[in-house]
C-alpha positions in Angstrom: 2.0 -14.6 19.7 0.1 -14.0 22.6 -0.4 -10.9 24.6 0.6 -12.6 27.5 4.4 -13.5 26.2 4.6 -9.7 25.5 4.0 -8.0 28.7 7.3 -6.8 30.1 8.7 -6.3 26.8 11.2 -3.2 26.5 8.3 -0.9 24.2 11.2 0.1 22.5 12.1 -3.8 21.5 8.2 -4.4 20.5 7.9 -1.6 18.3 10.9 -2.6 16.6 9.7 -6.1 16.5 6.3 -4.9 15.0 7.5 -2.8 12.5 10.2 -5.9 11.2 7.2 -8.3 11.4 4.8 -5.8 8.9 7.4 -5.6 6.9 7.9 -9.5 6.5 4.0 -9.7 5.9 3.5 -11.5 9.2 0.5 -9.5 9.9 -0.8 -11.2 13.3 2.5 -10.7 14.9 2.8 -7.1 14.0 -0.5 -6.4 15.4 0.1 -8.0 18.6 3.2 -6.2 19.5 1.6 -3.1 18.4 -1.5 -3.7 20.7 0.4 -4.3 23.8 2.3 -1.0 23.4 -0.8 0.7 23.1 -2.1 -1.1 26.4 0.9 0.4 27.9 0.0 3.8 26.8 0.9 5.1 30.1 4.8 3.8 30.2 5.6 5.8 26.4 2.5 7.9 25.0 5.1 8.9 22.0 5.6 4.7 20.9 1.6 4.1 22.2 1.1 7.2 19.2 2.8 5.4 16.3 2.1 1.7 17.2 -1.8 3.0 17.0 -1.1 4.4 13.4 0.4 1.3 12.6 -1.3 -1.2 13.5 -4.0 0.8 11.5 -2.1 0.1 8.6 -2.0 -3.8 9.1 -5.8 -2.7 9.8 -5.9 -1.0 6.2 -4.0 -3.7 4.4 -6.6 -6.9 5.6 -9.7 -4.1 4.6 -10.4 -4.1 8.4 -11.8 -0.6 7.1 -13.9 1.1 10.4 -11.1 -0.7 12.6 -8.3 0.9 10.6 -10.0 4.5 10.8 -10.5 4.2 15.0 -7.0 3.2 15.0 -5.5 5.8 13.1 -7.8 8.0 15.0 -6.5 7.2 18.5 -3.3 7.4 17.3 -4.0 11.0 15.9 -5.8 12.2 19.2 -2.7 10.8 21.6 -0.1 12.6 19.0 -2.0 15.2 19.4 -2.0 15.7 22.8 1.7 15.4 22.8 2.6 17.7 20.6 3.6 15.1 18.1 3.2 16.7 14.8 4.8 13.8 12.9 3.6 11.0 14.4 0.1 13.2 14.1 0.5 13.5 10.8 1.5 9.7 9.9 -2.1 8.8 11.9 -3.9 10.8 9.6 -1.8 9.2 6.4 -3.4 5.7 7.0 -6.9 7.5 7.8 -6.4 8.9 4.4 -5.4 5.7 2.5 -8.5 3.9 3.8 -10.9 6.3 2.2 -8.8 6.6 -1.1 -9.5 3.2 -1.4 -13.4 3.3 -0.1 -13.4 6.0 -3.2 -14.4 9.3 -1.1 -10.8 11.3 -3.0 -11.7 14.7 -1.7 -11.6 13.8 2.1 -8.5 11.3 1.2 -6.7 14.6 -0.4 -7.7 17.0 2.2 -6.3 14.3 5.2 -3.2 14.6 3.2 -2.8 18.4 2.5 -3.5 18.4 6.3 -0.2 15.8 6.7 2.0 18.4 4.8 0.7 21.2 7.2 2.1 19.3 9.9 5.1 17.5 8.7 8.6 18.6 10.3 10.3 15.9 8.8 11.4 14.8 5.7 10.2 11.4 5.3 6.7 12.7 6.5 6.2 15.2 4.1 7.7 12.5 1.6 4.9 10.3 2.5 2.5 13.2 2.5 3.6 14.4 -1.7 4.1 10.4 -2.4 0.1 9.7 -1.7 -1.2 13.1 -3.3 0.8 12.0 -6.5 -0.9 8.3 -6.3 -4.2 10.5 -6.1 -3.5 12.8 -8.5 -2.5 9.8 -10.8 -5.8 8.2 -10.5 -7.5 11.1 -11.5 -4.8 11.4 -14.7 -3.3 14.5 -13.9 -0.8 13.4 -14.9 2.0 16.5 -15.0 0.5 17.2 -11.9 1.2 13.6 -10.4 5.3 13.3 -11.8 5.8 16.2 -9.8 4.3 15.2 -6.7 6.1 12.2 -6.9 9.7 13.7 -8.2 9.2 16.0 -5.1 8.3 13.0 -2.9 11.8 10.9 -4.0 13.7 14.1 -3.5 12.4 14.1 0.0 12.8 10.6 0.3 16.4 10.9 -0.5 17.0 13.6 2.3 15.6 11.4 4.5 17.9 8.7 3.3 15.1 6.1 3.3 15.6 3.3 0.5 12.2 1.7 1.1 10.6 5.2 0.6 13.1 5.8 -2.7 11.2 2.2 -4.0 8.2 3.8 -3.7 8.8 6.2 -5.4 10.1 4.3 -8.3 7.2 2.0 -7.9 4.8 5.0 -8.3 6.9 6.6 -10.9 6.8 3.7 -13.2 3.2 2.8 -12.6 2.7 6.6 -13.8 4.9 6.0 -16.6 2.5 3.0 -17.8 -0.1 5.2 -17.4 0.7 7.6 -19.7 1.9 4.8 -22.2 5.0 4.1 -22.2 5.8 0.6 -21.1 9.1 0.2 -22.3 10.3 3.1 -20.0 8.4 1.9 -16.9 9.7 -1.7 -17.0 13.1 -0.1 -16.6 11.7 1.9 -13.8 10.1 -1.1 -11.8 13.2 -3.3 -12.4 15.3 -0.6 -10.1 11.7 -0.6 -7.7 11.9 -4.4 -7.4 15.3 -4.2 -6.8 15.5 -1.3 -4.2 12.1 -3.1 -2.7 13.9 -6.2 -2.2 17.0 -4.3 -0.4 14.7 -2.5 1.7 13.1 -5.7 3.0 9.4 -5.0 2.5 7.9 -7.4 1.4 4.5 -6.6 0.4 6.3 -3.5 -1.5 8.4 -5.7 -3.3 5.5 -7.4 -4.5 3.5 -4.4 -5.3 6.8 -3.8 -7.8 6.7 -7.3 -9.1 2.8 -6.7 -9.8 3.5 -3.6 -11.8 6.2 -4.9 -13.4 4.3 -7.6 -14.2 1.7 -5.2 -16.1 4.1 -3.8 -17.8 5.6 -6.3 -19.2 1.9 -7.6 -20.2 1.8 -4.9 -22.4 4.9 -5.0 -24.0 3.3 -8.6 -25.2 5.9 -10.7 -22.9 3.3 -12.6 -20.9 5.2 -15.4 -19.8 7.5 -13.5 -18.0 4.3 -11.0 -16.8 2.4 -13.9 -15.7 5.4 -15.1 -13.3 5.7 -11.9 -11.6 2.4 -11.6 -11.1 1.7 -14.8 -9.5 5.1 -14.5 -7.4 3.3 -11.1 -6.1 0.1 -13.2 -5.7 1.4 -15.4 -3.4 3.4 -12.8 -1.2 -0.3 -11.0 -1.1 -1.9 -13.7 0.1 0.6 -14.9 2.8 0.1 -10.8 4.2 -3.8 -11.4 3.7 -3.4 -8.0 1.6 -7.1 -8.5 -0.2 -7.4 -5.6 -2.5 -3.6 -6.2 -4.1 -4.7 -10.0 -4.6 -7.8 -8.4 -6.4 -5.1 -6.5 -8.8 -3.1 -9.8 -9.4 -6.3 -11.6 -10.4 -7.4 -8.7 -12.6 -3.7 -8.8 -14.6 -3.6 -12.3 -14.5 -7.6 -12.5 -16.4 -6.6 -9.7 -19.3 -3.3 -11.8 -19.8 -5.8 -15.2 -20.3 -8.0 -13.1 -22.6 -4.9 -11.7 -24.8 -4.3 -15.3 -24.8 -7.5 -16.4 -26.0 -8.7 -18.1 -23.3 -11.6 -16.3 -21.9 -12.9 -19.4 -19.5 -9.1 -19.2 -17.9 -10.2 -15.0 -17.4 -13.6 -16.1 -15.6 -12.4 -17.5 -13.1 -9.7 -15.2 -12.4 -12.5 -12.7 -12.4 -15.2 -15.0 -10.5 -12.5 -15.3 -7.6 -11.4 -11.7 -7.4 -15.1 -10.8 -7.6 -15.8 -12.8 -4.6 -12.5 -11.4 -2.8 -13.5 -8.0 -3.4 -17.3 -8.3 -2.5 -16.1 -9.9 1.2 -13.9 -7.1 1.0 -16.0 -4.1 0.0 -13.8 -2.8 -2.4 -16.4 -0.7 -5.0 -13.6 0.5 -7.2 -12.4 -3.2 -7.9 -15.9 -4.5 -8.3 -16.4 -2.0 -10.8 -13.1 -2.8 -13.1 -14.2 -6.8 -12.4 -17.8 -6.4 -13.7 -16.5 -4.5 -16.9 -13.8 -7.0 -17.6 -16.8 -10.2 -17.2 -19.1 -8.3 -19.6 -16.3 -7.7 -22.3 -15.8 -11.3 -22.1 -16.8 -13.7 -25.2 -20.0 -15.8 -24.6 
């Protein structure tokens, strides 16, 4: 969709248009109507705000990393100058995802403290708790992290946003796994994929299927865990969402190995190695190179 076809667009329609489009995983579309309201800064500084922060996030989700943090940034600067402490604090959110996942944690979980010093509304903060709990998670703090995240659904609730409510499941049940109980967080990612798929986000719908797909891999189904995880796969791809792909391949190689097929988990690795090297993705490349050196032969 070209910028030309856009201009004239109610801002209002665009953004709306935009944010439907990201959902769907039709990344090109979302980024041009988010563009062209940020060329008409001018006409709505408040919409020109949040279409910066999110087309930062289509940014973030194709590893466009330094493109992604300007974004974010100009959207920050404009909310800023507003008086937009919301939309502010949803600029710095993405700013803070991208360098989660570039591994620098400490400025990620000081972006994010920041976020809840200036969230007014509920889904903001919700967003805010929701990331700090993925952090805290990581790091397995665990206690720590099921109440960041039981905080983050409450507010989620308040705000009466489902897709939010599925990421909290999602989160909940990937912590759930974490701490080792599969059986519990299968139960837990079946309500995510379901409230995903309600929602209409796509790419979170197939983060759920992913999950539940590693859960299920180690409650020893891996039929079933191999379908989910290649349905997510294929949603991944079709979003060009490189670092989730890099997870698919990852499940989909210690399913082959459990298996007994360690040529089948080479080149799942050899492919996701070469995904996450175009990618710069140092955490993944990590977890890849330990997975090819535990590998027979």
């Amino acid at each position: 969709m070209s910028s030309s076809r856009l201009e004239g667009t109610d801002l209002d329609t665009l953004l709306d248009d935009g944010i439907r489009y990201d959902r769907s995983g039709v990344g090109a579309r979302a980024r041009a109507c988010f563009l062209e309201i940020t060329e008409r800064a001018h006409e709505r500084p408040d919409l020109a705000a949040e279409a910066w922060w999110r087309l930062a996030n289509v940014q973030r989700l194709q590893s466009q990393w330094d493109d992604a943090i300007a974004s974010a940034r100009a959207g920050a600067e404009l909310a800023r100058t507003h008086g937009l402490r919301d939309t502010e604090a949803d600029a710095l959110n993405v700013e803070a995802v991208v360098w989660a996942t570039r591994g620098d944690v400490q400025r990620a979980w000081s972006l994010f403290e920041r976020m809840l010093e200036l969230a007014t509304r509920p889904l903001t903060r919700a967003n805010a708790l929701q990331n700090l709990g993925g952090l805290a998670a990581e790091e397995r703090r665990f206690d720590e992290a099921e109440r960041l995240f039981g905080a983050s659904r409450d507010a989620y609730r308040e705000a009466d946003d489902l897709r939010g409510e599925a990421c909290s499941l999602l989160n909940i049940g990937r912590l759930q796994a974490e701490r080792g109980d599969p059986a519990l967080a299968k139960q837990t990612l079946e309500a995510a994929v379901r409230h995903s798929r309600t929602s209409g986000d796509m790419e979170m719908h197939a983060a759920a299927l992913l999950n539940l797909g590693s859960a299920l891999r180690a409650l020893g189904d891996h039929a079933s865990a191999e379908e989910r995880i290649t349905t997510a796969y294929g949603q991944f791809t079709i979003a060009d969402n490189a670092r989730q792909r890099v997870w698919c391949l990852l499940q989909l190689a210690a399913i082959a190995s459990e298996r007994g097929e360690p040529e089948a988990a080479r080149v799942c690795l050899t492919h996701g190695r070469q995904i996450a090297e175009q990618n710069e993705l140092p955490r993944e490349l990590r977890l890849i190179d330990e997975q090819l050196a535990a590998l027979p032969g």
